[in-house]
C-alpha positions in Angstrom: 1.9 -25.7 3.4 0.1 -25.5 0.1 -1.0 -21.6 -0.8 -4.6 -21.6 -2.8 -5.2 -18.9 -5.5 -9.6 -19.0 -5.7 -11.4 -16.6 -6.7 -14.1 -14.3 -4.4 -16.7 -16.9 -4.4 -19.1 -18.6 -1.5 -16.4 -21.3 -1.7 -14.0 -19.0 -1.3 -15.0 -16.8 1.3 -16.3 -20.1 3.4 -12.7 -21.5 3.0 -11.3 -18.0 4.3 -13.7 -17.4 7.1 -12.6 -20.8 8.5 -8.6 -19.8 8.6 -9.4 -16.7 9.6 -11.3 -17.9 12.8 -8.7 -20.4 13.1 -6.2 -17.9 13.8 -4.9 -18.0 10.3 -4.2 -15.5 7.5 -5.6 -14.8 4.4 -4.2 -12.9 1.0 -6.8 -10.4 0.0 -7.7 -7.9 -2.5 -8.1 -4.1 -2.3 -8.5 -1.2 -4.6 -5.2 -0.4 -3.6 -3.0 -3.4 -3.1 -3.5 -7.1 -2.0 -3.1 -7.4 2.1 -2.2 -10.1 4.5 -5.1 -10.5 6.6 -5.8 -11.7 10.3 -8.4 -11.3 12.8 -7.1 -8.2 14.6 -8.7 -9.3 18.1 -6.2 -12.7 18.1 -2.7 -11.2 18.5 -0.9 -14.7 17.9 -2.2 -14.0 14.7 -1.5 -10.9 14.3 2.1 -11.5 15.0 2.1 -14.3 12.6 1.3 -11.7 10.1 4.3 -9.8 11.3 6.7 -13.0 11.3 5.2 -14.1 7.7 6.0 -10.8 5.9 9.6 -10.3 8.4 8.3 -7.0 9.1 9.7 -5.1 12.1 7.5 -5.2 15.1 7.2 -1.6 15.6 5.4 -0.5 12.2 2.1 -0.5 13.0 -1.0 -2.7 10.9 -4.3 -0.9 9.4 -7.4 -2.8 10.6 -9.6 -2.9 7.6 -13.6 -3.1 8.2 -16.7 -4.0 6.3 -19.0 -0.5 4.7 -21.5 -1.2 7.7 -19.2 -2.0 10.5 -19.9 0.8 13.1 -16.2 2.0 13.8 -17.2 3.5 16.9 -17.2 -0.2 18.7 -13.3 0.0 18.0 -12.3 3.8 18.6 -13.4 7.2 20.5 -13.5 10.9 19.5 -14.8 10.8 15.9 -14.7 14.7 14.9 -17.0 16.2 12.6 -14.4 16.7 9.8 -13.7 12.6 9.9 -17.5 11.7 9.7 -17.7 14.5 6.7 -14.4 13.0 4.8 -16.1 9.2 5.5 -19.2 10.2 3.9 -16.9 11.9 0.8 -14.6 9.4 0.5 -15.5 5.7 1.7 -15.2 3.4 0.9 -11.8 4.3 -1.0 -8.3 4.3 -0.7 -8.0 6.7 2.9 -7.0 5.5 6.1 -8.5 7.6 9.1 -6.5 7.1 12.6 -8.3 7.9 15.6 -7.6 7.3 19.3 -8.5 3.7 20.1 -10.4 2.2 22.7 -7.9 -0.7 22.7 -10.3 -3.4 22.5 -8.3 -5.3 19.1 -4.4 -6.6 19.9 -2.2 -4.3 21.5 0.5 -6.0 18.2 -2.2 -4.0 15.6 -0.7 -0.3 16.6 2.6 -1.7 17.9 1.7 -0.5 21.1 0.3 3.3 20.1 -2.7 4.5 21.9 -4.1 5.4 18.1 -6.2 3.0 16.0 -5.5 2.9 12.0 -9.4 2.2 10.4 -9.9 1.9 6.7 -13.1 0.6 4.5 -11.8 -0.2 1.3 -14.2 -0.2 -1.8 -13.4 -3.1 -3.8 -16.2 -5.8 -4.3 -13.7 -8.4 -3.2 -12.7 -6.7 -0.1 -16.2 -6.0 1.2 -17.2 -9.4 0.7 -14.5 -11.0 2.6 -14.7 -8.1 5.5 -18.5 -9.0 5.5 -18.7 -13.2 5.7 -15.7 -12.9 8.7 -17.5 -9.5 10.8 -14.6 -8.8 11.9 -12.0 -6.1 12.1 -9.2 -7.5 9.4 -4.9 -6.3 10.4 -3.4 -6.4 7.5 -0.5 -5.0 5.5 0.4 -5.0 1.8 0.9 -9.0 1.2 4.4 -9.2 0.4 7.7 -9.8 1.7 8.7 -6.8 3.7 10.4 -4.3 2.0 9.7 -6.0 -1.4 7.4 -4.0 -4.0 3.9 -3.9 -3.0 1.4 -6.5 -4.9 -0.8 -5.4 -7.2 -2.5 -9.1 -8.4 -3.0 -12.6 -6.4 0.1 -13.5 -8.6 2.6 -11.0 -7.5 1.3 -12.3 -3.6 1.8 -16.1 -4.6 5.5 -15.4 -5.8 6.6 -13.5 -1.8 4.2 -15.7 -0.1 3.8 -19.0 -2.0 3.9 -22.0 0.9 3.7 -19.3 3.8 -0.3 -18.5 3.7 -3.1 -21.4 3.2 -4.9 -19.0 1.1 -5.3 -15.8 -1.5 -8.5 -14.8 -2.5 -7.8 -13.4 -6.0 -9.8 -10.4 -6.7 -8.2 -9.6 -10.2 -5.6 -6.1 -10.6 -5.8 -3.6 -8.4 -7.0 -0.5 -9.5 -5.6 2.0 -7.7 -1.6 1.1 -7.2 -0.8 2.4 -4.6 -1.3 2.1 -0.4 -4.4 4.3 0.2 -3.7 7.6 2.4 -3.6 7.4 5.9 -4.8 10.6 7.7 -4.3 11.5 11.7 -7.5 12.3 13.1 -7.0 12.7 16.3 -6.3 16.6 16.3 -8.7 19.8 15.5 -7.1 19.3 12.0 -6.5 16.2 10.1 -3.0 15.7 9.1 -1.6 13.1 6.4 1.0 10.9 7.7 1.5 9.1 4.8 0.5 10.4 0.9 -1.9 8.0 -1.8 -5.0 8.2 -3.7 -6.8 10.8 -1.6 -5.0 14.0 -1.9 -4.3 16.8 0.5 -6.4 19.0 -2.0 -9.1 16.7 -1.9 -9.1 16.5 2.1 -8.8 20.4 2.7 -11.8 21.1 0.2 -14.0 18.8 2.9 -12.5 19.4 6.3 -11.6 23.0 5.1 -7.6 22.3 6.5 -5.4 19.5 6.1 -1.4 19.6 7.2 1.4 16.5 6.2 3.3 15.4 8.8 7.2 15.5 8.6 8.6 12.2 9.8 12.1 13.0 10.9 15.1 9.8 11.9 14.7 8.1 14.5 11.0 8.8 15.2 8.6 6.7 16.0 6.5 5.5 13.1 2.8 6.6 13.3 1.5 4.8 10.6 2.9 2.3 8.3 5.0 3.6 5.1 7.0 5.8 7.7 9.9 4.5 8.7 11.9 1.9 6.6 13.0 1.4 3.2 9.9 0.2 1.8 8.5 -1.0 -2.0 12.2 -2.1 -3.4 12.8 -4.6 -6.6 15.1 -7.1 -6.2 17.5 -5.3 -8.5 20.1 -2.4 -8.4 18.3 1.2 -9.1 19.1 4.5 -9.9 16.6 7.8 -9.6 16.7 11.1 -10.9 14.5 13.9 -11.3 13.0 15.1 -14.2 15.3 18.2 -14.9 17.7 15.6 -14.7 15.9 13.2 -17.6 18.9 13.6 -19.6 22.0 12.8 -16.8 19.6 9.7 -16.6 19.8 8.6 -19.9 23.5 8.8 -19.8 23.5 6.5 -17.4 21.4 4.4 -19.3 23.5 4.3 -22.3 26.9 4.1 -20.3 25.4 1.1 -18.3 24.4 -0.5 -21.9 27.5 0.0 -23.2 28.9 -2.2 -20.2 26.8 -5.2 -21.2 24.5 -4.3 -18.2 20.7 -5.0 -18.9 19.3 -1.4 -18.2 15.5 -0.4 -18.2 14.3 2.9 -18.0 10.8 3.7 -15.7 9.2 6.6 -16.8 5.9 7.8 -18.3 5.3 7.6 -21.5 6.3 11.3 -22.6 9.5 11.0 -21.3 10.0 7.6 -23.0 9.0 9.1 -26.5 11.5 12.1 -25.7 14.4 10.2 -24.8 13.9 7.4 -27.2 15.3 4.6 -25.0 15.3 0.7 -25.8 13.7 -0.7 -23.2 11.3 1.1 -21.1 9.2 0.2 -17.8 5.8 2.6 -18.4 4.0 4.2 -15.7 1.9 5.8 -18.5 0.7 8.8 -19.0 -1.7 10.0 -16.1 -1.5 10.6 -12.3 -4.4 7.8 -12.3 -1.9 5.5 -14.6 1.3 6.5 -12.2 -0.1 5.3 -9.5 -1.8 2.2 -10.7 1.3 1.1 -12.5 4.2 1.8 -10.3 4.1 -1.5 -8.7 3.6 -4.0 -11.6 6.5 -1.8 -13.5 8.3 -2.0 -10.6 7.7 -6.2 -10.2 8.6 -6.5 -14.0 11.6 -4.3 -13.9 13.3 -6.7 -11.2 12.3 -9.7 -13.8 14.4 -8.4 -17.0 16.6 -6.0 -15.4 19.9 -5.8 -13.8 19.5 -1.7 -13.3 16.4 0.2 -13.0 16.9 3.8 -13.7 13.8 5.9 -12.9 12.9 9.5 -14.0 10.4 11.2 -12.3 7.7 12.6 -13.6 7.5 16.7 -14.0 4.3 16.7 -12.0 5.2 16.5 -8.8 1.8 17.5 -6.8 -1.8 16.0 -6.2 -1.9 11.9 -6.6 1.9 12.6 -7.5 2.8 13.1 -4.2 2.1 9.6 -3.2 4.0 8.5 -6.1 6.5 10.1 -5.6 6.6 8.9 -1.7 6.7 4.9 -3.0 9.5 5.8 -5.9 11.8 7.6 -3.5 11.5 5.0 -0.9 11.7 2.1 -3.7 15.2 3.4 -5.0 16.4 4.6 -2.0 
């Protein structure tokens, strides 16, 4: 099969409404990062998403809808906190799960009773989700396991020859997965950290709790449960108290002829005066948006990533924090 980079165009979007109808899949841009796309009412394509990215069958999919779709066709019990976060914060980078009416494949939610809804806020994304009209599964576009893409390129290189098509919708802004937030309960509760914060949540819906996912349970949202976001290279991780430890390592591992990067933000870089550095930057904002593409370009020069992470550990930070564990795990 022959994968297509376009751009979002009439073409474009004409070309990807016909694969997507045809029980096919399409690469396609969010704020956050690219997804792998299929019409979440045709569960052979669904699971074709599943088998493409060799992601286990039990991690549920998000089912991404157009600004206008009315969610209520695909879920029950909206509570007044959800419709006042919606109104804050989509379209954006937060996923709300509510109890489904299980009317899209029982392979989206992996056979919960809970539906994962998100309306992302890139141009792109909203015109693709609004030529199809329907509810879009889809995961991060890559490999499973691999680092999350952040550009149609970084989707071409997992899935080149496995999809027909990615519509390329430029960088992603934001970096990382958005938030996804339980809203089934009196209270909402993050199960997995992003963009939107806890902070940000509790000053709308007045509370907001994070859910603890211990071994062995089963995964309520995507993110969850397996080693996730990984370069295909070895990697080390300490915290920032620990900046120093770290660049021991990096020196002793130079000294062995080993081609050692350091990720960090930019502060750290300056203070530890290493070689070759991967930069997240130096904001939250910059953290986030560069993990992934630091991350992708690491696992290009590097034998060893060593990461330090960054003294600020709370707010967008959180989320960050969440990817870098799980990518050097």
């Amino acid at each position: 099969m022959k994968t297509q980079v376009l751009p979002v165009n009439e073409e474009s979007l004409r070309l990807a409404k016909r694969i997507i109808l045809g029980g096919g899949v399409v690469g396609m841009p969010t704020e956050t990062v690219y997804g792998l796309g299929a019409n979440a009412f045709d569960t052979q394509a669904v699971e074709s998403v599943f088998k493409i990215k060799g992601r286990p069958n039990d991690n549920p999919l998000i089912v991404h809808v157009h600004k206008d779709y009315d969610i209520t066709e695909l879920v029950s019990e909206v509570p007044d906190y959800a419709v006042a976060l919606a109104k804050a914060f989509l379209p954006g980078p937060l996923t709300m799960v509510y109890n489904s009416k299980n009317l899209v494949s029982p392979a989206v939610s992996c056979g919960l009773s809970t539906l994962a809804v998100r309306i992302p806020s890139h141009e792109g994304a909203q015109a693709f989700l609004k030529c199809i009209g329907l509810p879009i599964a889809a995961p991060s576009a890559n490999v499973s396991k691999h680092v999350s893409p952040t550009s149609a390129e970084h989707v071409r290189r997992d899935l080149d020859g496995k999809i027909e098509l990615i519509l390329d919708g430029g960088k992603c802004s934001g970096g990382i997965e958005s938030t996804v937030l339980d809203c089934t309960g009196e209270v909402p509760v993050i199960l997995r950290s992003g963009l939107i914060t806890r902070e940000m949540i509790a000053a709308v819906a007045g509370e907001c709790l994070e859910y603890t996912y211990k071994e062995g349970a089963r995964a309520l949202s995507p993110g969850m449960k397996y080693k996730h976001y990984s370069p295909n290279c070895r990697t080390m991780l300490f915290c920032y108290a620990d900046r120093r430890a770290a660049l021991s390592a990096y020196n002793a591992e130079r000294e062995k002829g080993v081609k050692a990067y350091m990720l960090c933000d930019g502060r750290t870089a300056a203070e530890l005066g290493v070689e070759n550095v991967l930069s997240l930057g130096e904001t939250e904002a910059q953290a986030a948006e560069k993990l992934y593409s630091a991350l992708r370009e690491g696992e290009e020069c590097a034998e060893l990533i060593i990461a330090v992470a960054p003294e600020k550990q709370d707010g967008v930070m959180v989320g960050v924090m969440n990817r870098l564990k799980k990518a050097c795990s």
